[in-house]
C-alpha positions in Angstrom: 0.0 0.0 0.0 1.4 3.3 -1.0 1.9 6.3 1.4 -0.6 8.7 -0.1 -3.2 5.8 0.1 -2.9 5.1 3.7 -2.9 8.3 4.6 -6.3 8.4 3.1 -7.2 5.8 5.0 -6.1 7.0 8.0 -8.1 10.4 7.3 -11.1 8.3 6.3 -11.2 6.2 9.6 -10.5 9.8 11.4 -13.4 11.6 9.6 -16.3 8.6 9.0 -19.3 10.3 7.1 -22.2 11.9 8.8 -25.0 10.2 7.9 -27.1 12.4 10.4 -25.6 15.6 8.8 -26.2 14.3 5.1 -30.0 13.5 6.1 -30.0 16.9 7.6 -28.9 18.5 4.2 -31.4 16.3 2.2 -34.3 17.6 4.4 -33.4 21.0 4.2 -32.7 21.0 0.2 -35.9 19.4 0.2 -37.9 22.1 1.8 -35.7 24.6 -0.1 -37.2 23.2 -3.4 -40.7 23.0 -1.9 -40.4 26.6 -0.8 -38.8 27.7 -4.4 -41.8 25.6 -6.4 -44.5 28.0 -6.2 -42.0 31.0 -7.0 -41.2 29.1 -9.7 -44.8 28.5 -11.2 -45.9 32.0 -10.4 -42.8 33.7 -12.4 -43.3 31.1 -15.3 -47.3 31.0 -15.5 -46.6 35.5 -16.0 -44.8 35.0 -19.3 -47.8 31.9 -20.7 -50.6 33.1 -23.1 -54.4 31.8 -21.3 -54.6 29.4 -22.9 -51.6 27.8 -22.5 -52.6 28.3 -17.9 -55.6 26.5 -18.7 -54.1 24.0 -20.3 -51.5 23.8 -17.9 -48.5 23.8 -20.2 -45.8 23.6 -18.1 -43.3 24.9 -20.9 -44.9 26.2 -24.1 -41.9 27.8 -25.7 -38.7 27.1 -27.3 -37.7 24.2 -27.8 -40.5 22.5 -26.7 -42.8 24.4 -27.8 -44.1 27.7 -30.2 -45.5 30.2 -27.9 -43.0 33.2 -27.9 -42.8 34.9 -24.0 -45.7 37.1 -23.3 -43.7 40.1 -22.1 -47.5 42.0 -22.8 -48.6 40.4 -19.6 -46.9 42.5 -17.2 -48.3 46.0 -18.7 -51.8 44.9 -19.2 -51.7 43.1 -16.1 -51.4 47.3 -14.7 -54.0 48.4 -16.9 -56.4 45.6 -16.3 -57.1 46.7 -13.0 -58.6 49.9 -13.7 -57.6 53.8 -13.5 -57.5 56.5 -11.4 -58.8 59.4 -12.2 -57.9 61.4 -9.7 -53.9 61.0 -10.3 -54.6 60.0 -13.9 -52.4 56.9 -14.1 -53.9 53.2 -13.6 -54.8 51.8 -10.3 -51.1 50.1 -9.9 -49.6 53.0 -9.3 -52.3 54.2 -6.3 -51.6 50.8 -4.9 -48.4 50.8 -5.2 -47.7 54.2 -3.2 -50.4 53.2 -1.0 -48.4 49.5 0.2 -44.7 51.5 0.4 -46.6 54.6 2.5 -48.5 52.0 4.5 -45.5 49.9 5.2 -43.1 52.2 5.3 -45.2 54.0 8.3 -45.7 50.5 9.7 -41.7 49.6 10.0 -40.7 53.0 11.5 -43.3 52.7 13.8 -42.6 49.4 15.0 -38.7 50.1 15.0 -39.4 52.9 17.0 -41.6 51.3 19.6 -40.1 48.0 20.0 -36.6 50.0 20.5 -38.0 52.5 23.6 -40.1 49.4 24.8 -36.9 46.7 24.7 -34.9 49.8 26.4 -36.5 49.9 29.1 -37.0 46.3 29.8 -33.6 45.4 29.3 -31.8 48.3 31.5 -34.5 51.0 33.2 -35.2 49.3 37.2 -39.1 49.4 37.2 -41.3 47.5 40.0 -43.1 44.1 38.4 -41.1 45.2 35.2 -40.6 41.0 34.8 -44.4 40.9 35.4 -45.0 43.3 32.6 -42.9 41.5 30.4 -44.7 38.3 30.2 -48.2 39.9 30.4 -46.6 41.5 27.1 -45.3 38.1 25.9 -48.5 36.0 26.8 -50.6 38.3 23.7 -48.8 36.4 21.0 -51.1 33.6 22.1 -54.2 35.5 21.4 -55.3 34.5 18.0 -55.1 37.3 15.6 -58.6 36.7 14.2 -60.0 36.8 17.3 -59.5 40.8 18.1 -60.2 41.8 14.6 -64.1 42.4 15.1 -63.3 44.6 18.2 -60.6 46.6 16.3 -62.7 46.8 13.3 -65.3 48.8 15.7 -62.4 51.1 17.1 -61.7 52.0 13.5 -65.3 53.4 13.2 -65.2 54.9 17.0 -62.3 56.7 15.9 -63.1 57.9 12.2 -60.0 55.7 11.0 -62.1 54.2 8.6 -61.3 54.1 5.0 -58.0 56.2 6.3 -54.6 55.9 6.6 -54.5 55.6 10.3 -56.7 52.3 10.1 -54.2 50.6 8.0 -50.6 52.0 10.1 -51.6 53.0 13.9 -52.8 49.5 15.0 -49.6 47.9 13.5 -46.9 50.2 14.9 -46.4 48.1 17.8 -44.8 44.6 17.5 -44.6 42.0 20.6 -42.0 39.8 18.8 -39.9 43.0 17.8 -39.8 43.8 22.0 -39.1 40.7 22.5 -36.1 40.1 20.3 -34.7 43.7 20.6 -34.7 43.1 24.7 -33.0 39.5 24.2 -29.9 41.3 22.0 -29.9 44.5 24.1 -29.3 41.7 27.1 -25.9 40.5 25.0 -24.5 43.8 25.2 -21.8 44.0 28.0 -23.0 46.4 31.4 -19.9 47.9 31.2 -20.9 50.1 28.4 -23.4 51.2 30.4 -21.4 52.0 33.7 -19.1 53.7 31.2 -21.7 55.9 29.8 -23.0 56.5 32.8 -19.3 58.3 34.3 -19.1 60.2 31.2 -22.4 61.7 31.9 -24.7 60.1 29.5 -28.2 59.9 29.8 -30.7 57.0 28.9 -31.3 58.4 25.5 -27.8 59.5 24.8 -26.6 55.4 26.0 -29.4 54.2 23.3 -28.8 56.5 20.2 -24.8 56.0 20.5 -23.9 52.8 22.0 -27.1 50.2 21.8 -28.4 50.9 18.7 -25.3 50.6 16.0 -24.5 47.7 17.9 -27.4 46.1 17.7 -28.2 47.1 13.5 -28.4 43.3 13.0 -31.7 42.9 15.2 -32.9 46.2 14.4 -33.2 45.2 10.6 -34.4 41.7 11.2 -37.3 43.4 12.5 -37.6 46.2 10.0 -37.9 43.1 7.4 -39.8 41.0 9.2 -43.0 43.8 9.5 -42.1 45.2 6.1 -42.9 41.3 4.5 -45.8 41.3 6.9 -47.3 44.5 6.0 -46.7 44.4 2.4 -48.6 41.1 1.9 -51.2 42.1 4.3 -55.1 41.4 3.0 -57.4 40.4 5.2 -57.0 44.0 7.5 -56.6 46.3 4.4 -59.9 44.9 2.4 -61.7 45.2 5.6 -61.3 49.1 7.0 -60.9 50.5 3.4 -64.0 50.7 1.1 -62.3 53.2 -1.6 -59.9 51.8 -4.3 -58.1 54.8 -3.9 -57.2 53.6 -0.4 -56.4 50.0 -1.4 -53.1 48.6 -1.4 -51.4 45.9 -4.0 -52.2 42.6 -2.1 -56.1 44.0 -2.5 -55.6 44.7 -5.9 -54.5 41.4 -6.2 -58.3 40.3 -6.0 -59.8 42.0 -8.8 -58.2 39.4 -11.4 -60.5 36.9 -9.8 -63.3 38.5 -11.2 -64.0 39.2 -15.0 -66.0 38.9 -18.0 -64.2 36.1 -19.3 -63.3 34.0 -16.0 -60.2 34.4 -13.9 -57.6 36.1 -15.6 -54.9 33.7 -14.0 -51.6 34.7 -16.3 -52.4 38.5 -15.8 -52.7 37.5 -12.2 -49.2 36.1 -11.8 -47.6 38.8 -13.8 -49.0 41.6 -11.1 -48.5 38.5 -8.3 -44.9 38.8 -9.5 -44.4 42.2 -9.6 -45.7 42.5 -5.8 -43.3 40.1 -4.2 -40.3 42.3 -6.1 -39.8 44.8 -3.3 -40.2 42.2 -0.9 -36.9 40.4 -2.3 -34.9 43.5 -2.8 -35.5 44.3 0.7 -34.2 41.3 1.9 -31.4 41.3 -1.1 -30.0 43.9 0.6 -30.8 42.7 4.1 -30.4 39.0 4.4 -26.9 39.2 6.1 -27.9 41.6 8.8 -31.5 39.6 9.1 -29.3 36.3 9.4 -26.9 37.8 12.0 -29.5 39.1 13.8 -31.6 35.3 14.4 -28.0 34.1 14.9 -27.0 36.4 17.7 -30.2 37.2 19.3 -29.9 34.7 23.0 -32.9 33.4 25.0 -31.0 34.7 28.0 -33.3 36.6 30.7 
């Protein structure tokens, strides 16, 4: 036996295979693909003709096929939906600045309130502050359908309907974002603090300079989290708006379901597709802050 062969087979016995590891890799590949599917479908059923949806030609052009791409879908998938006459452009466009107002508002908000809130869990001395905390932390088993009738009838109380403060002001406040901010504002060493303190620092000052660029990676992780959630909101939006002006895109999304001729399904994936686009730039842009943040963020406390 040569030299460079027993040393393999020295490394081998040193390093057997992982069979728990490969079976862990299958599985998540697996759900990767499962995930990816629909994505998949959607993106290729937007460039299909009708008829070739209702058939369900999985690939109707070149090679296997005739049908050249409908690139028309995507433009009459905007026009489809109806116009507006007050801004004199099509419906899309009102949607569209309607979700980024919407969710913009929604992710400063929540930033905002989950940062003062995780603050002062994690470092201000308050009496029954740990009681407060898990009153706080026991709403996330409240089912979400179950307060929507009574905050549909605070929307009226208030005059919120068919307004922008219906579809922001109930939203600007996120459990899990206090939660996971106060967990990562934990990780981050007392000393600063004590440091802070002798070089006069307040609260406030300790919060804008030290805790919050160190903590960027939570911070973002929850600005993503509530901007996916508020962009592909439905339910809430088609309930306290009656105006399409007021509408945003994941309503919009409904009208193809309705026509003269049936359900419109390709022009429905081409303006499904061009909905989930800001959602994956976000995250373009964000996924290594939104991974460090899960990663770092302890269950200390």
């Amino acid at each position: 036996m040569s030299e460079s062969t027993l040393s393999q087979t020295r490394k081998n016995e040193r390093h057997p295979f992982n069979w728990g590891r490969f079976f862990i890799y299958v599985v998540l590949v697996i759900g990767a693909l499962v995930s990816v599917i629909p994505f998949v479908y959607m993106v290729l059923s937007s460039f299909k003709s009708y008829g070739s949806v209702i058939a369900n030609n999985f690939w109707p052009w070149w090679p296997f096929g005739t049908e050249p791409l409908q690139f028309s879908n995507y433009p009459e998938a905007i026009t489809d939906i109806g116009f507006d006459k007050t801004w004199n452009m099509p419906l899309f466009f009102r949607y569209l600045a309607n979700s980024l107002i919407v969710s913009g508002c929604i992710v400063l908000g929540t930033v905002t309130t989950s940062t003062l809130a995780a603050y002062a869990f994690a470092y201000i001395k308050v009496p029954g502050k740990s009681l407060m905390f898990l009153l706080i932390l026991a709403t996330l088993m409240i089912p979400n359908d179950l307060t929507l009738v009574p905050k549909l009838v605070m929307m009226y109380n208030f005059k919120w309907y068919n307004n922008y403060q219906a579809l922001i002001i109930p939203f600007t406040v996120s459990v899990f974002g206090i939660f996971l901010l106060r967990q990562y504002f934990m990780q981050i060493p007392k000393d600063l603090f004590d440091a802070a303190k002798i070089d006069g620092a307040g609260h406030l000052r300790y919060l804008w300079s030290i805790v919050m660029p160190l903590s960027k990676p939570a911070l973002i992780t929850i600005a993503l989290l509530n901007f996916i959630w508020s962009w592909d909101s439905f339910k809430w939006p088609l309930l306290v708006t009656r105006d399409s002006s007021m509408r945003v895109l994941a309503v919009g999304l409904q009208q193809f379901l309705v026509g003269e001729g049936g359900t419109k399904i390709h022009l429905m994936m081409a303006f499904a597709s061009m909905v989930v686009v800001p959602v994956l730039i976000f995250y373009f842009f964000t996924q290594k802050y939104f991974t460090e943040g899960i990663a770092k963020t302890g269950i200390k406390g």
